[in-house]
C-alpha positions as CSV (number, residue, x, y, z in Angstrom):
1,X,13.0,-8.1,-50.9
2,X,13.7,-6.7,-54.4
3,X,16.7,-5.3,-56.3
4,X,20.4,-6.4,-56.7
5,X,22.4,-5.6,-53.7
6,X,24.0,-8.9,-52.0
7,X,23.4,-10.6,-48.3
8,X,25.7,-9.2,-46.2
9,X,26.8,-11.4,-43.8
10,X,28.3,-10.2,-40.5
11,X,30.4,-12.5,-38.3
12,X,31.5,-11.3,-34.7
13,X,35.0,-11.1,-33.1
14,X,35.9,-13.8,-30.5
15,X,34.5,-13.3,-27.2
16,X,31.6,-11.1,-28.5
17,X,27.8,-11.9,-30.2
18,X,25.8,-11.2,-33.1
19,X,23.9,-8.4,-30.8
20,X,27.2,-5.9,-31.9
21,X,26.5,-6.0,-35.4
22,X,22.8,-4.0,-34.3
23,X,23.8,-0.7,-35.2
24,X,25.7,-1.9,-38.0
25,X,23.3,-3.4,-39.5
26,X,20.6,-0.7,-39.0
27,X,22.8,2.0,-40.7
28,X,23.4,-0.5,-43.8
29,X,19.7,-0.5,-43.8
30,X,19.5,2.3,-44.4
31,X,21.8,2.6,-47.5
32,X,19.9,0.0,-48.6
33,X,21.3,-3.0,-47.6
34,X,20.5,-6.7,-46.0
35,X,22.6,-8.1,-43.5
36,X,22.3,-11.0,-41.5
37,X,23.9,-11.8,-38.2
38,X,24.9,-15.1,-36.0
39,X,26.5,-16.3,-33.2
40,X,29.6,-18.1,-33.9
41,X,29.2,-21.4,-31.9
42,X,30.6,-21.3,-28.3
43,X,29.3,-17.8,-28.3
44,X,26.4,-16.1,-27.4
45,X,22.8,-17.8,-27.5
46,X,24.7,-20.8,-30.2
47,X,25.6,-24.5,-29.3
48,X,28.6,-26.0,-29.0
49,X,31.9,-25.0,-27.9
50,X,34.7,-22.9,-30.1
51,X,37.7,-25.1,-30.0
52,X,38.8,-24.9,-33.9
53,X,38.7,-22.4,-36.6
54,X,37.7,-25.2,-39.2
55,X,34.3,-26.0,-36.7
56,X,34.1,-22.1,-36.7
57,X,34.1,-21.9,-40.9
58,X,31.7,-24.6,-41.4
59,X,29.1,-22.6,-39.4
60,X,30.0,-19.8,-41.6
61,X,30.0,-21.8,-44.9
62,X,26.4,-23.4,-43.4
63,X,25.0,-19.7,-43.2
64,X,26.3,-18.9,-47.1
65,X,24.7,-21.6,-48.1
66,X,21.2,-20.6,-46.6
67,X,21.2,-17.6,-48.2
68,X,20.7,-16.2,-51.2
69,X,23.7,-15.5,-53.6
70,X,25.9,-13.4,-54.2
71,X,26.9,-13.2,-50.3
72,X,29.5,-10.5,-49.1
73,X,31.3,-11.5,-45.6
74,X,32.3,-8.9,-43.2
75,X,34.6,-10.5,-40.8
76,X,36.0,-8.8,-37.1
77,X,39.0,-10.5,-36.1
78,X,38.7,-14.5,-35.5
79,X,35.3,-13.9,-37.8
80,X,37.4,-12.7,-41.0
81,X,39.2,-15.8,-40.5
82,X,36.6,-18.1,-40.3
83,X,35.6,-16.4,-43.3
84,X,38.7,-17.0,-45.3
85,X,38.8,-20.5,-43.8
86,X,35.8,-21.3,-44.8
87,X,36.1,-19.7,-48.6
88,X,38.7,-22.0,-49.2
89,X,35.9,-24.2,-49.7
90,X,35.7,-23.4,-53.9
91,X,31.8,-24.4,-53.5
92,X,31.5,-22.0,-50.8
93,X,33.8,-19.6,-52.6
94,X,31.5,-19.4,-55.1
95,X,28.6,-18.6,-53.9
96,X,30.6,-15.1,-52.4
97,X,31.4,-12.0,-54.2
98,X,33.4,-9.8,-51.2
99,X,35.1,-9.9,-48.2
100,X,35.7,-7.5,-45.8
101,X,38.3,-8.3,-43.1
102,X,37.8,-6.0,-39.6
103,X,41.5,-5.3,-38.1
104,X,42.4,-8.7,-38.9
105,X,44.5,-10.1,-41.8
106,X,46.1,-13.8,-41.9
107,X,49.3,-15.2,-40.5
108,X,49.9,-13.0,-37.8
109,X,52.8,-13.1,-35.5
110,X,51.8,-15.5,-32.7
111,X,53.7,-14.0,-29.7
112,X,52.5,-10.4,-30.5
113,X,48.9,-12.0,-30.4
114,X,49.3,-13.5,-27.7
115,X,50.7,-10.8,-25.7
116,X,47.9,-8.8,-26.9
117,X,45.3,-11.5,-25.6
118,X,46.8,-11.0,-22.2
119,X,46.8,-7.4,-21.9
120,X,43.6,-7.2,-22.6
121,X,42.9,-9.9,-20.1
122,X,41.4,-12.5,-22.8
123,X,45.0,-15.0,-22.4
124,X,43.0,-17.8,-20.8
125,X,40.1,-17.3,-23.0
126,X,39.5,-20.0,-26.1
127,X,42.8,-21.2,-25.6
128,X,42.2,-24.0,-27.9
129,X,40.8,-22.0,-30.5
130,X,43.7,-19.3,-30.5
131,X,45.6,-21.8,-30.7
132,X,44.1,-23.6,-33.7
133,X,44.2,-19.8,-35.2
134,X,47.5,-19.3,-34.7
135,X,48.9,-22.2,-36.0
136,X,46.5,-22.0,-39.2
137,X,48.2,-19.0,-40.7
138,X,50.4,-19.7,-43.3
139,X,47.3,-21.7,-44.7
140,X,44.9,-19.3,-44.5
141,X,47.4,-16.6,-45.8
142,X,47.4,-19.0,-48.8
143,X,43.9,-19.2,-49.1
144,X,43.5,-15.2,-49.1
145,X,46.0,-15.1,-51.3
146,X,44.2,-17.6,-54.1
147,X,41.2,-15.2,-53.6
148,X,39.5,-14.7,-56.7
149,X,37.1,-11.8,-55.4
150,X,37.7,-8.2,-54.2
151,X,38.7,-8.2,-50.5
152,X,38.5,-4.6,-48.2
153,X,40.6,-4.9,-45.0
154,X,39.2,-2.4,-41.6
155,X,42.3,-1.5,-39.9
156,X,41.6,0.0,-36.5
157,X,44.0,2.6,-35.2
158,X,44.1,2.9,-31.8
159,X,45.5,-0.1,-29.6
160,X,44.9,-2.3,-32.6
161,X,46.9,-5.7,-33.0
162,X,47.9,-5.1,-36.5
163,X,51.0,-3.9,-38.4
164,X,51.6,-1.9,-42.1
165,X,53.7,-5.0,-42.7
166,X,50.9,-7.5,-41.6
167,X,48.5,-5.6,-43.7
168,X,51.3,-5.5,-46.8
169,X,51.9,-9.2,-46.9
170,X,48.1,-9.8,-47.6
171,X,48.5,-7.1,-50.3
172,X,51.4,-8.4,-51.7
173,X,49.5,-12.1,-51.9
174,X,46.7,-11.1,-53.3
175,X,46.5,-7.7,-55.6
176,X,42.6,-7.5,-55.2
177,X,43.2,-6.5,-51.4
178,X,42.7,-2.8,-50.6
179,X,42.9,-1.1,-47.3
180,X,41.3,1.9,-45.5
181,X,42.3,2.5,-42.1
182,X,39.8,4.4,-39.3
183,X,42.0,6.3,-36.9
184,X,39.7,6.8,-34.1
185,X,38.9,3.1,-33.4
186,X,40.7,0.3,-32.0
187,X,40.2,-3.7,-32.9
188,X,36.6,-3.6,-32.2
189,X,35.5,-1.2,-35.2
190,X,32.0,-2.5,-34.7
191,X,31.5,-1.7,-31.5
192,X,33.3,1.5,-31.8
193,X,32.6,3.1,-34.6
194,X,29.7,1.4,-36.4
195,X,28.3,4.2,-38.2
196,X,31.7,4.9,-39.8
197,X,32.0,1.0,-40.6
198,X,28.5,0.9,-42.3
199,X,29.4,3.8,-44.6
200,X,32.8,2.0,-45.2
201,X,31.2,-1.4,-46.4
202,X,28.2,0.3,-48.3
203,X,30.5,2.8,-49.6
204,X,32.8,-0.3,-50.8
205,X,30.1,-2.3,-52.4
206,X,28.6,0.4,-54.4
207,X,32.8,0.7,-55.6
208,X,33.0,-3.0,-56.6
209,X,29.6,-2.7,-58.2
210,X,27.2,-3.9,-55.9
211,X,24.3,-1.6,-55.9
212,X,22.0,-1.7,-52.8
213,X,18.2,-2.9,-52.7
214,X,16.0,-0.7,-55.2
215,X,15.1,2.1,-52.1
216,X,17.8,3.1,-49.6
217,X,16.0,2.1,-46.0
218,X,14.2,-0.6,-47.5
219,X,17.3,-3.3,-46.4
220,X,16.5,-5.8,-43.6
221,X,18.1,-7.0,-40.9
222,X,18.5,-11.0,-39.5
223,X,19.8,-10.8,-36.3
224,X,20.0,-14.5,-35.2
Protein backbone atom coordinates (compact mmCIF):
# COMPACT_ATOMS: atom_id res chain seq x y z
CA UNK A 1 0.00 0.00 0.00
CA UNK A 2 1.17 3.54 -1.08
CA UNK A 3 0.90 7.06 0.43
CA UNK A 4 1.64 8.52 3.92
CA UNK A 5 -1.05 7.85 6.31
CA UNK A 6 0.16 5.71 9.43
CA UNK A 7 -0.85 1.93 10.70
CA UNK A 8 -3.50 2.32 12.90
CA UNK A 9 -3.43 -0.02 15.42
CA UNK A 10 -6.61 -0.97 17.30
CA UNK A 11 -6.60 -2.71 20.73
CA UNK A 12 -9.88 -4.10 22.36
CA UNK A 13 -11.46 -3.40 25.73
CA UNK A 14 -11.13 -6.18 28.35
CA UNK A 15 -13.47 -8.98 28.00
CA UNK A 16 -14.02 -8.25 24.20
CA UNK A 17 -11.92 -9.37 20.71
CA UNK A 18 -10.41 -7.91 17.80
CA UNK A 19 -13.81 -9.01 15.81
CA UNK A 20 -15.29 -5.35 17.36
CA UNK A 21 -12.96 -3.28 15.71
CA UNK A 22 -14.76 -4.78 12.11
CA UNK A 23 -16.83 -1.97 11.35
CA UNK A 24 -14.35 0.28 12.58
CA UNK A 25 -11.92 -0.53 10.63
CA UNK A 26 -14.05 -0.84 7.40
CA UNK A 27 -15.25 2.84 7.77
CA UNK A 28 -11.41 3.99 8.28
CA UNK A 29 -11.06 2.22 5.04
CA UNK A 30 -12.74 4.04 3.56
CA UNK A 31 -11.25 7.48 4.56
CA UNK A 32 -8.33 5.91 3.51
CA UNK A 33 -6.83 4.33 6.22
CA UNK A 34 -4.99 0.89 7.45
CA UNK A 35 -5.72 -0.58 10.60
CA UNK A 36 -4.80 -3.60 12.07
CA UNK A 37 -6.41 -5.55 14.77
CA UNK A 38 -5.49 -8.37 17.61
CA UNK A 39 -6.53 -10.15 20.38
CA UNK A 40 -5.00 -9.14 23.52
CA UNK A 41 -3.75 -12.39 25.07
CA UNK A 42 -6.26 -14.18 27.40
CA UNK A 43 -8.77 -13.01 24.87
CA UNK A 44 -10.34 -14.20 22.05
CA UNK A 45 -8.62 -16.75 19.56
CA UNK A 46 -4.84 -15.46 21.49
CA UNK A 47 -2.60 -17.62 23.99
CA UNK A 48 -1.99 -17.20 27.23
CA UNK A 49 -3.85 -15.83 30.06
CA UNK A 50 -4.36 -11.82 31.06
CA UNK A 51 -3.04 -11.62 34.49
CA UNK A 52 -0.82 -8.20 34.15
CA UNK A 53 -1.01 -5.09 32.24
CA UNK A 54 2.91 -5.11 31.63
CA UNK A 55 2.29 -8.96 29.84
CA UNK A 56 -0.73 -7.05 28.09
CA UNK A 57 1.83 -4.00 26.73
CA UNK A 58 4.47 -6.19 25.54
CA UNK A 59 1.94 -7.78 23.14
CA UNK A 60 1.15 -4.30 22.14
CA UNK A 61 4.75 -3.11 21.90
CA UNK A 62 5.42 -6.68 19.81
CA UNK A 63 2.61 -5.61 17.26
CA UNK A 64 4.37 -1.79 16.83
CA UNK A 65 7.27 -3.35 16.24
CA UNK A 66 5.91 -5.58 13.24
CA UNK A 67 4.65 -2.86 11.56
CA UNK A 68 5.60 -0.26 9.67
CA UNK A 69 6.29 3.21 11.23
CA UNK A 70 4.82 5.80 12.19
CA UNK A 71 2.03 3.73 14.18
CA UNK A 72 -1.08 5.44 15.78
CA UNK A 73 -2.74 3.37 18.78
CA UNK A 74 -6.37 3.54 19.41
CA UNK A 75 -6.95 2.09 22.79
CA UNK A 76 -10.72 1.13 24.52
CA UNK A 77 -10.42 0.96 28.08
CA UNK A 78 -7.72 -1.69 29.50
CA UNK A 79 -6.37 -1.39 25.67
CA UNK A 80 -5.48 2.47 26.00
CA UNK A 81 -3.58 1.40 28.96
CA UNK A 82 -1.64 -1.17 27.64
CA UNK A 83 -0.99 1.31 25.11
CA UNK A 84 0.47 3.87 27.47
CA UNK A 85 2.14 1.07 29.32
CA UNK A 86 3.76 -0.13 26.71
CA UNK A 87 4.87 3.54 25.20
CA UNK A 88 6.69 4.01 28.10
CA UNK A 89 9.09 1.86 26.38
CA UNK A 90 11.17 5.17 24.64
CA UNK A 91 12.06 2.51 21.71
CA UNK A 92 8.59 1.67 21.42
CA UNK A 93 7.66 5.30 21.95
CA UNK A 94 9.30 6.03 19.07
CA UNK A 95 8.24 4.25 16.61
CA UNK A 96 4.38 5.93 17.50
CA UNK A 97 3.14 9.18 16.42
CA UNK A 98 -0.72 9.22 18.22
CA UNK A 99 -2.76 7.87 20.69
CA UNK A 100 -6.12 7.76 21.02
CA UNK A 101 -7.55 6.68 24.39
CA UNK A 102 -11.46 5.20 24.16
CA UNK A 103 -13.39 6.25 27.61
CA UNK A 104 -10.38 5.46 29.44
CA UNK A 105 -7.64 7.84 30.96
CA UNK A 106 -4.95 6.78 33.69
CA UNK A 107 -5.19 6.60 37.44
CA UNK A 108 -8.60 6.18 37.98
CA UNK A 109 -10.30 5.82 41.25
CA UNK A 110 -10.20 2.19 42.16
CA UNK A 111 -13.48 1.78 44.19
CA UNK A 112 -15.51 3.64 41.53
CA UNK A 113 -14.02 0.97 39.04
CA UNK A 114 -14.66 -1.53 40.74
CA UNK A 115 -18.13 -0.82 41.61
CA UNK A 116 -18.57 -0.33 37.99
CA UNK A 117 -17.04 -3.96 37.19
CA UNK A 118 -19.70 -5.29 39.34
CA UNK A 119 -22.74 -3.65 38.07
CA UNK A 120 -22.06 -4.57 35.02
CA UNK A 121 -21.56 -8.06 36.23
CA UNK A 122 -17.65 -8.19 35.09
CA UNK A 123 -16.38 -8.10 39.31
CA UNK A 124 -15.09 -11.70 39.12
CA UNK A 125 -13.70 -11.23 35.79
CA UNK A 126 -9.68 -10.78 35.32
CA UNK A 127 -9.37 -10.22 38.77
CA UNK A 128 -5.75 -10.30 38.66
CA UNK A 129 -5.49 -8.07 35.85
CA UNK A 130 -7.77 -5.25 37.31
CA UNK A 131 -5.96 -5.51 39.82
CA UNK A 132 -2.54 -5.04 38.32
CA UNK A 133 -4.51 -2.02 36.46
CA UNK A 134 -5.56 -0.47 39.27
CA UNK A 135 -2.62 -0.43 41.20
CA UNK A 136 -0.52 0.84 38.06
CA UNK A 137 -2.00 4.20 37.88
CA UNK A 138 -0.05 6.80 39.25
CA UNK A 139 2.72 5.15 36.92
CA UNK A 140 1.01 5.18 33.97
CA UNK A 141 -0.46 8.70 34.65
CA UNK A 142 3.30 9.53 34.64
CA UNK A 143 4.02 7.92 31.64
CA UNK A 144 1.01 9.78 29.70
CA UNK A 145 2.10 12.62 31.13
CA UNK A 146 5.91 12.39 29.71
CA UNK A 147 4.10 11.84 26.33
CA UNK A 148 5.84 13.50 23.66
CA UNK A 149 3.11 12.98 20.90
CA UNK A 150 -0.46 14.28 20.35
CA UNK A 151 -2.98 12.17 22.44
CA UNK A 152 -7.16 12.32 21.61
CA UNK A 153 -9.22 10.91 24.56
CA UNK A 154 -13.09 9.09 23.42
CA UNK A 155 -15.17 9.92 26.32
CA UNK A 156 -18.46 8.01 26.18
CA UNK A 157 -21.51 9.50 27.63
CA UNK A 158 -23.90 7.41 28.66
CA UNK A 159 -23.21 4.98 31.76
CA UNK A 160 -19.54 5.65 31.14
CA UNK A 161 -16.98 5.11 34.06
CA UNK A 162 -15.20 8.39 33.63
CA UNK A 163 -15.28 11.77 35.23
CA UNK A 164 -14.51 15.71 33.80
CA UNK A 165 -12.00 15.54 36.63
CA UNK A 166 -10.49 12.15 35.52
CA UNK A 167 -10.32 13.51 32.04
CA UNK A 168 -8.68 17.04 33.47
CA UNK A 169 -5.92 15.47 35.40
CA UNK A 170 -4.62 13.80 32.11
CA UNK A 171 -4.96 17.29 30.62
CA UNK A 172 -3.43 19.03 33.13
CA UNK A 173 -0.25 16.39 32.85
CA UNK A 174 0.16 16.45 29.62
CA UNK A 175 -0.85 19.75 27.40
CA UNK A 176 -0.87 17.68 24.03
CA UNK A 177 -4.16 15.82 25.39
CA UNK A 178 -7.39 17.00 23.79
CA UNK A 179 -10.84 15.63 24.36
CA UNK A 180 -14.06 15.12 22.32
CA UNK A 181 -16.83 13.52 24.10
CA UNK A 182 -19.79 11.39 21.98
CA UNK A 183 -23.01 11.68 23.98
CA UNK A 184 -24.94 8.91 22.65
CA UNK A 185 -22.51 6.10 23.60
CA UNK A 186 -21.47 4.50 26.64
CA UNK A 187 -17.73 2.84 27.50
CA UNK A 188 -17.89 0.65 24.53
CA UNK A 189 -17.70 3.50 21.70
CA UNK A 190 -16.63 0.79 19.31
CA UNK A 191 -19.25 -1.31 19.63
CA UNK A 192 -21.70 1.43 19.88
CA UNK A 193 -21.03 3.83 17.75
CA UNK A 194 -18.30 2.87 15.29
CA UNK A 195 -19.07 4.90 12.45
CA UNK A 196 -19.02 8.04 14.65
CA UNK A 197 -15.54 6.70 16.20
CA UNK A 198 -14.02 6.15 12.65
CA UNK A 199 -14.84 9.70 11.56
CA UNK A 200 -13.49 10.88 15.02
CA UNK A 201 -9.92 9.12 14.57
CA UNK A 202 -9.66 9.88 10.73
CA UNK A 203 -11.01 13.29 11.29
CA UNK A 204 -8.15 13.59 14.10
CA UNK A 205 -5.31 12.37 12.05
CA UNK A 206 -5.95 14.47 9.12
CA UNK A 207 -5.85 17.50 12.25
CA UNK A 208 -2.34 16.35 13.59
CA UNK A 209 -1.24 16.03 9.97
CA UNK A 210 -1.49 12.54 9.09
CA UNK A 211 -2.94 12.37 5.72
CA UNK A 212 -4.59 9.02 4.66
CA UNK A 213 -3.32 6.50 1.84
CA UNK A 214 -3.16 8.31 -1.65
CA UNK A 215 -7.15 7.17 -2.54
CA UNK A 216 -9.82 7.27 0.21
CA UNK A 217 -11.15 3.31 0.16
CA UNK A 218 -8.00 2.15 -0.84
CA UNK A 219 -7.03 1.42 3.23
CA UNK A 220 -6.77 -2.22 4.33
CA UNK A 221 -7.72 -3.96 7.08
CA UNK A 222 -5.66 -6.90 9.39
CA UNK A 223 -8.00 -8.34 11.44
CA UNK A 224 -5.90 -10.92 13.38
Amino acid sequence: MTGAGPTVLLLHAGGERRAVWVPVAAALAGHGFRSVAFDLRGHGDSSGRATTLGALADDVAGMIASQPAPVVLVGASVGGLAAIAALADPAVAARASGLVLVDVVPDLEPGRVRSWLDFHGLGGRYTRLVDDVLGSGPALLATAGALDLPVLVVHGGQGSPLRDADVGRLRAANRRVAVVRVPAAGHLVAREAPEHLADLVSGWLCGIGHGAVSTPGTGGQDLR
